[in-house]
C-alpha positions, -999 to +999 in steps of 0.1 A: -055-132+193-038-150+166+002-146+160+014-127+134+033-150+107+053-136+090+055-145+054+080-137+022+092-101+023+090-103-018+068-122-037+094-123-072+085-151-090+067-147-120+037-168-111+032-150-079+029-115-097+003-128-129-016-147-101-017-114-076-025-091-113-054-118-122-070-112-088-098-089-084-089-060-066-109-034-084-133-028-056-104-019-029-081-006-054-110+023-064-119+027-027-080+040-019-076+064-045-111+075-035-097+077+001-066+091-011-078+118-029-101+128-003-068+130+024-050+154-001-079+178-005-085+178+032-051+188+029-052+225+016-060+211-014-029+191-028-059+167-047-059+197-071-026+208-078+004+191-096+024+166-070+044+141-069+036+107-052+055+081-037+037+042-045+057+022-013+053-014-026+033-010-059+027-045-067+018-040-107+010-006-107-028-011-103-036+015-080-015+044-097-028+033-128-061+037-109-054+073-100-034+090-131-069+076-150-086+099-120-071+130-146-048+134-109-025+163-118+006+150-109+028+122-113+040+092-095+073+073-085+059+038-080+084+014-061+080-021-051+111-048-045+099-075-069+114-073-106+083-098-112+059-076-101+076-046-120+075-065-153+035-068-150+036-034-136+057-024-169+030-039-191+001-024-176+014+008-174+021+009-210-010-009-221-029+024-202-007+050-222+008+061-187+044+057-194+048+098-188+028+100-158+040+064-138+077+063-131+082+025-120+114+021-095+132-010-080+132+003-041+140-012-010+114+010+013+134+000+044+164+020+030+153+051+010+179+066-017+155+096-017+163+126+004+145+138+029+110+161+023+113+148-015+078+137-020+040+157-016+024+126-011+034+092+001+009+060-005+010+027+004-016-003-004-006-036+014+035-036+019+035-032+054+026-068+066+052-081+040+079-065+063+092-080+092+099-049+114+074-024+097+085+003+117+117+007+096+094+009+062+067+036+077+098+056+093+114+058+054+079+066+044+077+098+066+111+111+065+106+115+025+077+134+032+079+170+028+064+197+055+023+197+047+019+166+028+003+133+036+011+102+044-015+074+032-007+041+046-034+011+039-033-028+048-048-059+059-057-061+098-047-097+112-083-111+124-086-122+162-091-157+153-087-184+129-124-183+125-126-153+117-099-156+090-110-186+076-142-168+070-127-136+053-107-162+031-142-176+018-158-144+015-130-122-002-112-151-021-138-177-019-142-172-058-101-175-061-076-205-069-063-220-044-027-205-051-044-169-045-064-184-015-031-193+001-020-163-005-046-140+012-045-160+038-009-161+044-014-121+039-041-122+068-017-140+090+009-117+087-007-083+090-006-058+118-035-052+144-043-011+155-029-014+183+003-027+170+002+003+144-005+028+172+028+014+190+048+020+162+028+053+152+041+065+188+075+054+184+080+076+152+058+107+168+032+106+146-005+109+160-017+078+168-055+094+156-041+088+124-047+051+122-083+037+121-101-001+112-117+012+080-131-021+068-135-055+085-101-062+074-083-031+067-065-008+091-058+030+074-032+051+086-038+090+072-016+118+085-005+152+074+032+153+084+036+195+101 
């Protein structure tokens, strides 16, 4: 099993965040709200009533941009640590005409301001191998999560072995420049196996059930908090 290597907690410079925005991620980004959306109606239903979301570590506001253009009744708070990645995220939202729908926020998820139970829904695409103890980021995530609502939690799964990284490299970046390249694969390096989720899942009493390999290099943690 490879180690995990950890990489920058923030990627703030401005080439970094037009270089992550540039990259293709239209396929997974559709995939999670699909996903998403499916966890909140399996959920008595929260897909279809007004909401508010939580975006942990929104990168440029792709995937909420994704889901208000869904005609999703509610609204979202989308966070991410990065002013870089905030200032694409600022752009896109407004180039989409979602200014009233996608609240962008400059948010530490390690160290909530939020109360507790604030949010109906928390989300997350790719922040949690960016953090070097993820535990503290998924126990902010579910202490702001109100009785009944659902916690949504995707990210990259650290392959077994540099072969096998190397090969998800060429096949999901092989297209890419070779500052994106570095990237994913720094990414890969740094991500979380199950198991590793399930230990952490258990420290913060949350069913271990919850988290599941949904791609061949994706883990995807869903769970209704009671």
């Amino acid at each position: 099993m490879l180690n995990r290597i950890l990489e920058p907690e923030v990627m703030d410079t401005a080439e970094e965040a037009v270089d992550y925005d540039r990259m293709d991620h239209s396929h997974v980004n559709r995939l999670f709200v699909d996903d998403f959306l499916l966890a909140l109606t399996d959920a008595n239903g929260l897909g279809n009533q007004p909401c508010c979301v939580f975006d942990a570590g929104t990168g440029t506001a792709q995937i909420p941009i994704e889901l208000m253009q869904r005609k999703f009744p509610g609204t979202v708070v989308a966070s991410d640590l990065a002013q870089a990645m905030l200032v694409v995220a600022r752009q896109n939202v407004q180039a989409a005409g979602l200014q009233d729908s996608i609240e962008l926020v400059l948010r530490d998820c390690k160290q909530l301001p939020e109360l507790d139970a604030t949010y109906h829904a928390v989300m997350s695409n790719s922040i949690v191998h960016h953090i070097p103890e993820p535990r503290d980021v998924l126990r902010e995530l579910w202490r702001v999560l109100k009785p009944g609502g659902v916690l949504f939690v995707r990210d990259l799964m650290r392959p077994g072995d540099i072969d096998s990284l190397n090969h998800l490299v060429r096949t999901y970046a092989g297209e890419a420049n070779d500052h994106q390249q570095k990237m994913f694969r720094e990414s890969l390096h740094a991500a979380l196996t199950v198991s590793e989720v399930r230990e952490i899942l258990v420290e913060l009493g949350i069913s271990t059930d919850s988290v599941k390999a949904t791609s061949d290099r994706h883990w995807t943690i869903s769970a209704r908090k009671t």
